[in-house]
C-alpha positions as CSV (number, residue, x, y, z in Angstrom):
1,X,-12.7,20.2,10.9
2,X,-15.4,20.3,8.2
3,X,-16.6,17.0,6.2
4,X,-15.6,16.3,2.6
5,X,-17.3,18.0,0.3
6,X,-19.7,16.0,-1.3
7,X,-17.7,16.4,-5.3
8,X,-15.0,14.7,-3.6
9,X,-16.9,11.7,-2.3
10,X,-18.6,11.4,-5.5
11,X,-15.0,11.5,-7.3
12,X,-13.9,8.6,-5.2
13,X,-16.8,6.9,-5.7
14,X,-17.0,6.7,-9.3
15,X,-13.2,6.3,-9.4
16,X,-13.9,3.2,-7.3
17,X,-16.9,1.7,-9.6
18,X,-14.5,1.9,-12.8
19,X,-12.3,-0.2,-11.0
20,X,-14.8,-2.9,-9.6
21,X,-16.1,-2.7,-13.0
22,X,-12.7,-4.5,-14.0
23,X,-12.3,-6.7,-10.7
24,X,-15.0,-8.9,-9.3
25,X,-15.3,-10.0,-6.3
26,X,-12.1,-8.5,-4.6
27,X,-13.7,-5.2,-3.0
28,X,-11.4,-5.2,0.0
29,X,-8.6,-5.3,-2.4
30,X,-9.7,-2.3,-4.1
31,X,-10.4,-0.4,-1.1
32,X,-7.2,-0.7,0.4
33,X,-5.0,-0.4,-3.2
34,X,-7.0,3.5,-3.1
35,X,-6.4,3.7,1.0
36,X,-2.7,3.1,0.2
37,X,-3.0,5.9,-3.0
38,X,-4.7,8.3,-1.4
39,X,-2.1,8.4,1.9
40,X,0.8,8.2,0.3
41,X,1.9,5.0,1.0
42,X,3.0,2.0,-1.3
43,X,1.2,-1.0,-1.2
44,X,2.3,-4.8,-1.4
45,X,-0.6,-7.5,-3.0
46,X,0.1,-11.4,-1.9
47,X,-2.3,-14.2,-3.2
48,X,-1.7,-17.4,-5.9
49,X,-1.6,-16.8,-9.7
50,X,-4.6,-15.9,-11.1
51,X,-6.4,-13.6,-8.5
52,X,-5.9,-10.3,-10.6
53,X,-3.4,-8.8,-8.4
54,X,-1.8,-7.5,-12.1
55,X,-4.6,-6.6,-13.6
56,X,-6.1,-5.2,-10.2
57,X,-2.6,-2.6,-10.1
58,X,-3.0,-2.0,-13.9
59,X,-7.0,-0.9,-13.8
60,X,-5.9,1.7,-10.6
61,X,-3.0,2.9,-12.5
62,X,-5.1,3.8,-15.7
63,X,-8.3,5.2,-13.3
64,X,-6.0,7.6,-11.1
65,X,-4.2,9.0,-14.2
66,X,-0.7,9.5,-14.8
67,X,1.9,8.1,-16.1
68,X,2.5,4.3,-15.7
69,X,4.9,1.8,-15.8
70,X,4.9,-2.2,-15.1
71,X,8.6,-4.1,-14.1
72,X,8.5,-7.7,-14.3
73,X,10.8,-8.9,-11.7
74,X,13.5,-11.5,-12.7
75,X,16.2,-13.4,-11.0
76,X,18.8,-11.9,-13.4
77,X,17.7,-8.2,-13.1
78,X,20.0,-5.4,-11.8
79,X,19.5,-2.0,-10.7
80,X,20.3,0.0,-14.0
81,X,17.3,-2.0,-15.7
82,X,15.1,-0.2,-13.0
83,X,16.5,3.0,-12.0
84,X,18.0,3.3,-15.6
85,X,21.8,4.4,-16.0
86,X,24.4,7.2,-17.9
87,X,24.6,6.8,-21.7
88,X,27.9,8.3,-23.6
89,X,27.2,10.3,-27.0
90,X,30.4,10.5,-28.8
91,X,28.8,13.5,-31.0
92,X,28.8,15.5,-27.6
93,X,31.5,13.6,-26.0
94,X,30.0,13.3,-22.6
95,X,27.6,11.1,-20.1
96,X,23.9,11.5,-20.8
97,X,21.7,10.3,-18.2
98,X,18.8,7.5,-19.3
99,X,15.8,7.6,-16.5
100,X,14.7,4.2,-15.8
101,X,11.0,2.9,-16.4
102,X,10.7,3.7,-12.3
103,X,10.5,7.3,-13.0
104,X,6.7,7.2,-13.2
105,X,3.7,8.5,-10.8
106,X,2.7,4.4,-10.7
107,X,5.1,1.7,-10.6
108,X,3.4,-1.4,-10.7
109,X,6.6,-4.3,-9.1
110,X,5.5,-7.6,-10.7
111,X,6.4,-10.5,-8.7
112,X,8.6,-8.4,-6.3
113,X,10.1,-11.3,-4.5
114,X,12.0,-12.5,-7.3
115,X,13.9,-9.7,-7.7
116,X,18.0,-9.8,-6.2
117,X,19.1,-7.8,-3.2
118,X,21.0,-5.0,-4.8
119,X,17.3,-4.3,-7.1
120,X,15.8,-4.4,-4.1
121,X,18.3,-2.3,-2.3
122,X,17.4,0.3,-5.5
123,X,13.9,0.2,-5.0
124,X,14.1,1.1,-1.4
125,X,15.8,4.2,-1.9
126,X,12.9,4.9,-4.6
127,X,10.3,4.2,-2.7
128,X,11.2,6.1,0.5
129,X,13.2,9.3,-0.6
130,X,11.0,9.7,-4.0
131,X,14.5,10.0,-5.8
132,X,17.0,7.8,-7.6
133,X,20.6,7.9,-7.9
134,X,22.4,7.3,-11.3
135,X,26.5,8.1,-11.3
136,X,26.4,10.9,-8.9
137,X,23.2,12.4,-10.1
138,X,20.1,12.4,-8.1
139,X,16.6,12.4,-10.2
140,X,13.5,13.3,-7.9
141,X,10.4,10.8,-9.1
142,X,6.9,12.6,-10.2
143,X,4.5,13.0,-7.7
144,X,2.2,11.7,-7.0
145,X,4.0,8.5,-6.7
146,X,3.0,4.5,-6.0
147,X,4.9,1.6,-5.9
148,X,2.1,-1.8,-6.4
149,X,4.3,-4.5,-5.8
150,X,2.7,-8.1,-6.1
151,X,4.3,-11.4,-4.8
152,X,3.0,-15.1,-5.1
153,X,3.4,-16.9,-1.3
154,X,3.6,-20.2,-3.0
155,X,7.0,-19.7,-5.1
156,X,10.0,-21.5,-3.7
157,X,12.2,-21.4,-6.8
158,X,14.3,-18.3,-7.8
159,X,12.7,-16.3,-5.3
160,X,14.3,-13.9,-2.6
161,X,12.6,-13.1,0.4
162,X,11.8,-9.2,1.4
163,X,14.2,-7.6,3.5
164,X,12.0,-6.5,7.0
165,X,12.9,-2.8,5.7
166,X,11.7,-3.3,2.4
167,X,8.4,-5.1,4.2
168,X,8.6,-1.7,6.8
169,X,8.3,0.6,3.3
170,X,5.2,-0.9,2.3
171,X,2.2,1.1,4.1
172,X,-0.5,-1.6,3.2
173,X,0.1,-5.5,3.3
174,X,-3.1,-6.7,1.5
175,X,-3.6,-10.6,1.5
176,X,-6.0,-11.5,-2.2
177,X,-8.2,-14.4,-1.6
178,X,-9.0,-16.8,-4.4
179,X,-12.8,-16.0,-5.5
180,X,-15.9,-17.7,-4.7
181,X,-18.2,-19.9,-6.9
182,X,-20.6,-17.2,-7.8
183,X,-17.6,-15.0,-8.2
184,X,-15.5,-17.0,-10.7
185,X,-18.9,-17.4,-12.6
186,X,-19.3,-13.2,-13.0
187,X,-15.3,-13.3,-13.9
188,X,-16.0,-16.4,-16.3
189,X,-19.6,-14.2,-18.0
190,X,-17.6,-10.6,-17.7
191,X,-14.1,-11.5,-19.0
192,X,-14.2,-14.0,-21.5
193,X,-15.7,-12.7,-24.3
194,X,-15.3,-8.4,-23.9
195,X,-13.1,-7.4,-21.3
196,X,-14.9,-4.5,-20.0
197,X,-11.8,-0.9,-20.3
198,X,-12.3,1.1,-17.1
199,X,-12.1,5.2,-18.1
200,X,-9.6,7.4,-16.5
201,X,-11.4,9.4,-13.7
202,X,-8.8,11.3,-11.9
203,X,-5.2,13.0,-13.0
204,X,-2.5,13.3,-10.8
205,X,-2.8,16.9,-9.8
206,X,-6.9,16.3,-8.6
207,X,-4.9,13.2,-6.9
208,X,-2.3,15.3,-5.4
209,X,-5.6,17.7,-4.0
210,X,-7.3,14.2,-3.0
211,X,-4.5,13.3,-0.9
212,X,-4.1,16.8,0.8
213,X,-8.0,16.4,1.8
214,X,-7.3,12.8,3.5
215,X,-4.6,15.0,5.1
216,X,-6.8,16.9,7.0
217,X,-9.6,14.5,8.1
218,X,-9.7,14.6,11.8
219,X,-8.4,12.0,14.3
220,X,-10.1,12.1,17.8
221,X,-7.0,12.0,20.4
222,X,-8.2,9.0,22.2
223,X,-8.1,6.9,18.4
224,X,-4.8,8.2,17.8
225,X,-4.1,6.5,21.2
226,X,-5.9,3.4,20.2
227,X,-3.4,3.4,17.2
228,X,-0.5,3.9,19.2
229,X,-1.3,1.1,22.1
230,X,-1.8,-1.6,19.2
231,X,1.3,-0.7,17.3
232,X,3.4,-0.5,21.4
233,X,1.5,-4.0,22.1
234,X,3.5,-6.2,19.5
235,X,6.3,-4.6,21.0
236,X,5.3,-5.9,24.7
237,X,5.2,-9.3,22.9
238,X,8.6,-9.9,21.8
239,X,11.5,-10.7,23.4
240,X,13.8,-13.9,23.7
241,X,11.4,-16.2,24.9
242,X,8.2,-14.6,23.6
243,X,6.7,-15.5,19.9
244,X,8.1,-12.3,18.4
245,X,11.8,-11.5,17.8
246,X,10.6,-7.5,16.9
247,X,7.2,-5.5,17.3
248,X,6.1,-2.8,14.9
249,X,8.2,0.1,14.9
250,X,7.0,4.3,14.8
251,X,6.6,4.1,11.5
252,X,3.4,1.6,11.6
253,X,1.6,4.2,13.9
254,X,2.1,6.7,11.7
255,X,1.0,4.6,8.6
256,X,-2.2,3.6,10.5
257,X,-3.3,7.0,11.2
258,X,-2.5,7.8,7.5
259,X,-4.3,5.0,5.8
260,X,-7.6,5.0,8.4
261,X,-7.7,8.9,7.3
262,X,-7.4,7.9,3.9
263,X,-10.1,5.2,4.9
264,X,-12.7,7.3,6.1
265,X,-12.2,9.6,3.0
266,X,-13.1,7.1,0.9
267,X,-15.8,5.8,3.0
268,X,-17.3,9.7,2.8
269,X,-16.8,10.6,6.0
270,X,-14.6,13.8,7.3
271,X,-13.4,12.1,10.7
272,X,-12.1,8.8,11.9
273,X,-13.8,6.2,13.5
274,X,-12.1,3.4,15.8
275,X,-13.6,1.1,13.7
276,X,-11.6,2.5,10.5
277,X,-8.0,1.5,12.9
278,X,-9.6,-1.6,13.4
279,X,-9.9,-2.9,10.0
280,X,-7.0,-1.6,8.5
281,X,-4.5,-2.9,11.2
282,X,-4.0,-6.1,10.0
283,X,-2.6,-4.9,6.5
284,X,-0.4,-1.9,8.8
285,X,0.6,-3.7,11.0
286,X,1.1,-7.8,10.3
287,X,3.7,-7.6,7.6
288,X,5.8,-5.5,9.9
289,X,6.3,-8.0,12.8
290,X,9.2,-10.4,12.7
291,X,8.2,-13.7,14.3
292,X,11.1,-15.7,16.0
293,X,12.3,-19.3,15.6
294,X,9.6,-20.7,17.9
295,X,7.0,-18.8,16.4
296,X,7.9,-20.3,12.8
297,X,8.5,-24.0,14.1
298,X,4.6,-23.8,15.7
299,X,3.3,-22.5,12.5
300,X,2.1,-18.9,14.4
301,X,1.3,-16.6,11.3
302,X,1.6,-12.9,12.1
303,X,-2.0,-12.3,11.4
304,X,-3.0,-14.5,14.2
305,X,-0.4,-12.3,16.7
306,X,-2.7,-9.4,15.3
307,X,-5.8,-10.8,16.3
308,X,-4.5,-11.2,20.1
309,X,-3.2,-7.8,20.1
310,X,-6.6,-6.6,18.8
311,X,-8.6,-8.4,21.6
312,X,-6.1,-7.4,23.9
313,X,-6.1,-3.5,23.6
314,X,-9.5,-2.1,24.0
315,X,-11.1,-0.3,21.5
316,X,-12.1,3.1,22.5
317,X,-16.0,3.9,22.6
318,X,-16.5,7.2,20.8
319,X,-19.8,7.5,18.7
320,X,-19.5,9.5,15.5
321,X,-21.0,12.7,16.8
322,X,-17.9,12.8,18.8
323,X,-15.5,11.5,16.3
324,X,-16.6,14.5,14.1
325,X,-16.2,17.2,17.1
326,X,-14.3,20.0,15.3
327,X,-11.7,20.4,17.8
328,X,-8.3,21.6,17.0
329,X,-6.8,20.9,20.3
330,X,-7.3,17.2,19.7
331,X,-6.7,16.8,16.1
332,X,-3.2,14.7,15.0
333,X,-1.2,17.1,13.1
């Protein structure tokens, strides 16, 4: 397995500068929102008002290219607004089909939570066949395709909670922290006056080639058995009596392996490190466990059931030389 080729490192990289050029102080943020576009996966931004989870999806969506589209969640929405509907024109006297604003390479789900169950129950088929389904008739998305989804953790009001296989969709869970001092300061000196415009740096078929390069960064077998011993150790934790009702299920092993490839793209590196599962299993892996009643009445969070299952399972010790080995034998298909 060779290394990326330095123009595609060099791609990323300025792809991610445009974006931080927008953003301050939320790198991790950034990082994972192009982890999550360059595997695949959708990805699912929680913090308070007013920590640029919108305008974070928005600047991505205009870097990576293609064609965009923002859905502002409401209480009163139904699937037709999303998915769109059939249309009669008398002058042909017959059904027209009307695409809906989710036919678009990025979706950007504003305020996600506040959505009702049959929207919700639209966007799931959406976000994990790539197709929607309007009276009979079965419209494939454009690829490359992204749903950004944001939700405020504060809201009590007119809010529905995510279904654990809505949750299960998203490949990336990314908490957004409320900036620093210093931070707020840069927003205050960069935004208020001349918001700096990022420039479009990729287009979705050099995204589409981006994505088939994480594809093939290699995975040492003994880290895709790190991934799969913390994903099978929240499942050793739950049980009637035990602070889990449900572990992760196949699909968050499979999502690890994907994003830490996509990680160690980004990072400029051909292989995967165990480090690389390490920090992205918190955002894999802690919106997918379902804490039981105990759990909730003792105020356990699921990132703290992370952190046990992360001190728990050791990490393997394999330097980069041998992460980089090109060996077929032991890469994960």
């Amino acid at each position: 397995m060779t290394t990326p080729e330095p123009p595609e490192a060099k791609l990323l990289e300025e792809a991610l500068f445009e974006v931080k050029r927008v953003i301050v102080g939320q790198d991790r943020m950034v990082e994972r929102m192009f982890t999550a576009v360059l595997a695949r996966g959708h990805c699912l931004l929680e913090g308070v008002p007013g920590v640029a989870k919108t305008l974070a999806a928005k600047t991505l969506a205009h870097v990576v290219g293609g064609h965009f589209t923002r859905l502002q969640f409401t209480p009163d929405l139904i699937p037709s607004d999303i998915t769109g509907t059939r249309i009669y024109r008398p002058s042909q006297e017959a059904f027209d089909i009307e695409p809906g604003p989710v036919i678009a390479n990025v979706v950007l789900a504003d305020e996600i939570n506040r959505a009702p169950a049959k929207v919700q129950s639209a966007l799931l088929e959406v976000m994990g066949e790539h197709q929607v389904s309007i009276g009979g008739t079965t419209l494939p998305v454009p690829e490359p395709f992204l749903v950004l989804a944001t939700q405020n953790p504060i809201e009590s009001e007119g809010v529905y909670h995510l279904p654990e296989a809505q949750r299960d969709r998203f490949l990336l869970k990314v908490e957004v922290p409320a900036p620093g001092e210093s931070e707020e300061l840069a927003i205050l000196y960069r935004m208020s006056v001349d918001p700096p415009r990022p420039r479009r740096i990729l287009t979705p078929d050099r995204l589409v080639t981006l994505q088939r390069t994480a594809d093939e960064v290699f995975v040492h077998h003994a880290i895709a058995e790190y991934a799969v011993r913390l994903v099978c150790a929240t499942r050793e934790l739950a049980g009637p009596d035990r602070r889990l009702a449900h572990g992760a299920g196949p699909r968050a092993t499979l999502g690890l392996v994907a994003a830490a490839r996509a990680l160690a793209l980004l990072r400029g590196r051909g292989y995967v490190l165990p480090d690389d599962i390490g920090d992205l299993t918190h955002e894999v892996i802690g919106h997918r466990l379902v804490l039981s009643f105990d759990a909730l009445a003792d105020g356990v969070t699921p990132g703290e059931i992370v952190d046990e299952v992360l001190a728990a399972v050791e990490q393997p010790r394999i330097s980069p030389r041998q992460a980089a080995a090109d060996d077929a034998g032991k890469a994960v298909a």
